[in-house]
N, C-alpha and C positions, 0 to 999 in steps of 0.2 A: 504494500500500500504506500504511494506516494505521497507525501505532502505539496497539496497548493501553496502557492507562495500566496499571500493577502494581497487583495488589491492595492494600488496606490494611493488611493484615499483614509483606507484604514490605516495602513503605514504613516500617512501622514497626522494621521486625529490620532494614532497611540503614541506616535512622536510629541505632538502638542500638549497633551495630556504628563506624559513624563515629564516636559520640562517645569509646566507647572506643579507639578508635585517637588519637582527638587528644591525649587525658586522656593516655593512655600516653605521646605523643609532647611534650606540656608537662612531663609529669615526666622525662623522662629529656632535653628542655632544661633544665632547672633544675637536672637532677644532674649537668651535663656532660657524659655521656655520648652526648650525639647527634652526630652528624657524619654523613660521606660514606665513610667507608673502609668497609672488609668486608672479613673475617676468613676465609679456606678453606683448605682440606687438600687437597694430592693427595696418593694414597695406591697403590703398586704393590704387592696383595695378593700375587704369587707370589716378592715377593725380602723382604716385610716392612718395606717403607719406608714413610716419608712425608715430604712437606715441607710446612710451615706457609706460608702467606705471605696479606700485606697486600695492596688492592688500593683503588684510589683507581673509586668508581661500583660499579655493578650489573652489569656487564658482565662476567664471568670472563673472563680471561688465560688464555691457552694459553700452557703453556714448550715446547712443543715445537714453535711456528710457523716460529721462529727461531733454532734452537739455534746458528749459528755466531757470534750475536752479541748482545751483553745485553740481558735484557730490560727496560726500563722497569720494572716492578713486581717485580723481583727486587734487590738488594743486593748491591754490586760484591765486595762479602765472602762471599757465598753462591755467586753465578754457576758459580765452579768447580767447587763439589761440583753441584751442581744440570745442569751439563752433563756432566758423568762421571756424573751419575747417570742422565740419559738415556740417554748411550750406551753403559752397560752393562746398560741396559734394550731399548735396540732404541728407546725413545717408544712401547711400546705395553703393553697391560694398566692402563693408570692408570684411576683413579677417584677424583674430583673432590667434592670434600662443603663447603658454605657454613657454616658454622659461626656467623659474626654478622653484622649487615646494618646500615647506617645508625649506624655506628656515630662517634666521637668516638677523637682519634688515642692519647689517653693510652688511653682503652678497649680500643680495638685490640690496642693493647700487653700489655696484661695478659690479654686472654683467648688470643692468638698462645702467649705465652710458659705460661701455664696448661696450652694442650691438647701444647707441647711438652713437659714436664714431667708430664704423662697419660701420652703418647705413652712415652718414653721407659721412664717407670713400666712399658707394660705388655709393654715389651722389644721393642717395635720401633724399628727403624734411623733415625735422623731425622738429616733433612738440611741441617739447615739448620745454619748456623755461625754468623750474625748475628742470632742469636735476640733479639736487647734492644734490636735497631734497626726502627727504623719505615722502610719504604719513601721514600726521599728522589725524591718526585714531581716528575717534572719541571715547570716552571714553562711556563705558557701561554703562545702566544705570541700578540701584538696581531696584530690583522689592519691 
């Protein structure tokens, strides 16, 4: 089976598209604002909650994998509410929303503490307690 080569148009529009992605992605090195953390919301639409949290890659955390014991990307200050908020949820009805991606830890920081102060604004329950702290990631280990 051969591969077609893409037309000349597509070549050109995934050309334009890349460059704007790099451009985008040298400015927001330059502004600081680039890094690896990512910014998401769970949200339990039928008690009116949510929790903000930080997360180190592209990958989402689940809180409920592990409820009997801390999560890595959770904050030993939040843990408690965060696990009574599970299980006076059951861990079911949540919904999960990315909020920023690629982002830089001081960035992080301020759009977390932004959508909790949204959040809050628009009267729903929020749960997090360590809202000014960043995720204290754990360190790699050497192989």
């Amino acid at each position: 089976m051969t591969l077609k080569p893409k037309p000349i148009e597509a070549q050109e529009k995934t050309g334009k598209l890349r460059e704007l992605r790099l451009a985008d992605e040298t400015a927001r090195k330059a502004a600081g604002t680039w890094g690896d953390l990512t910014v998401g919301e769970v949200t339990h639409e039928a008690s009116g909650s949510t929790y903000v949290q930080i997360w180190k890659g592209s990958r989402r955390p689940d809180l409920a994998v592990a409820p009997s014991a801390t999560a890595a990307h959770v904050p030993v200050e939040d843990w408690p509410a965060v696990l009574a908020w599970l299980k006076a949820t059951r861990a079911t009805g949540f919904g999960h929303n990315v909020i920023g991606w690629t982002l830089s830890k001081a960035e992080a920081q301020r759009i977390k503490a932004s959508r909790i102060a949204e959040r809050r604004g628009a009267g729903l329950t929020v749960i997090n307690v360590a809202e000014d702290n960043v995720v204290k990631l754990p360190k790699r280990r050497k192989a």
